[in-house]
N, C-alpha and C positions, 0 to 999 in steps of 0.2 A: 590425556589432558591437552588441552586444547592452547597454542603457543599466545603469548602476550600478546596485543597490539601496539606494533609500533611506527606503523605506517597513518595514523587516521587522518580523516578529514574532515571539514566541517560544513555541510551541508546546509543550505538557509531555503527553504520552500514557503509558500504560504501554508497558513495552518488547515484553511479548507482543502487544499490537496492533500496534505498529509495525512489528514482523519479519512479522506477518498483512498489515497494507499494504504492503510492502517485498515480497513475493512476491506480491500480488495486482497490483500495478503494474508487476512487471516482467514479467511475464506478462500482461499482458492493453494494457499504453501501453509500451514499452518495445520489443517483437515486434513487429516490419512497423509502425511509428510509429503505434500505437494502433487500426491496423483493428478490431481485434476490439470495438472501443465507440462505433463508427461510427453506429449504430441509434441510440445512447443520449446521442451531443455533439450540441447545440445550438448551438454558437457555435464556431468554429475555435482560439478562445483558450483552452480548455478542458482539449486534448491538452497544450500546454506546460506553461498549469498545474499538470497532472499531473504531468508529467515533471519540474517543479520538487520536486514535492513528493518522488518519487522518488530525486531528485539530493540531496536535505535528508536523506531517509531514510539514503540510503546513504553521508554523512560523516557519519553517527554512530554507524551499526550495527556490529556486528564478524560477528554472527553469518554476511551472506553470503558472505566468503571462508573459511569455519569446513568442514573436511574431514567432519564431520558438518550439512551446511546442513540437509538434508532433514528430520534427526530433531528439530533445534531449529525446524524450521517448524513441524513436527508440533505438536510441544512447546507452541509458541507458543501455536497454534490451540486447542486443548485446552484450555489458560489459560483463552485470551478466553470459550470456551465455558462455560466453570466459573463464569467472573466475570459474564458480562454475559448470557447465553445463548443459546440458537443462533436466530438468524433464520425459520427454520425447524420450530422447535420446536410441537410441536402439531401441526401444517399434516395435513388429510387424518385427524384422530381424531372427526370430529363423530357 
């Protein structure tokens, strides 16, 4: 059985990242208990982690039971893009 939480924190993000992390987590630590980030964990404690944070995501969000989920990811993603920019951005113009 898994000990109480008595350490927490309160985390404030915009909702369009979090619906961005909320489908990046369920999709990549959530499928086959986090295979797909095997190359990139360091420490075994790292996957629950996640999945914590995943579990956090998903009692707050509404949009993953939402019958358009797909177009509010979209949606989402576009946001973050807008706000913060893409990761990628530039990459391959030199």
């Amino acid at each position: 059985m898994a000990e109480p939480a008595n350490d927490e924190i309160t985390l404030v993000i915009d909702r369009s990242v979090a619906v961005v992390l909320f489908e990046f987590l369920s999709r990549t630590v959530d499928d086959a208990d986090g295979e797909a980030l095997l190359d990139y964990i360091e420490d075994e404690a790292e996957i629950p982690a996640l999945w914590a944070l995943l579990a956090g995501l998903e009692s707050v969000l509404t949009e993953p039971m939402a019958e358009d989920y797909e177009r509010r990811v979209l949606a989402a993603r576009e946001a973050v893009i807008k706000r913060f920019g893409g990761a990628f951005s530039g990459k391959g113009d030199d």
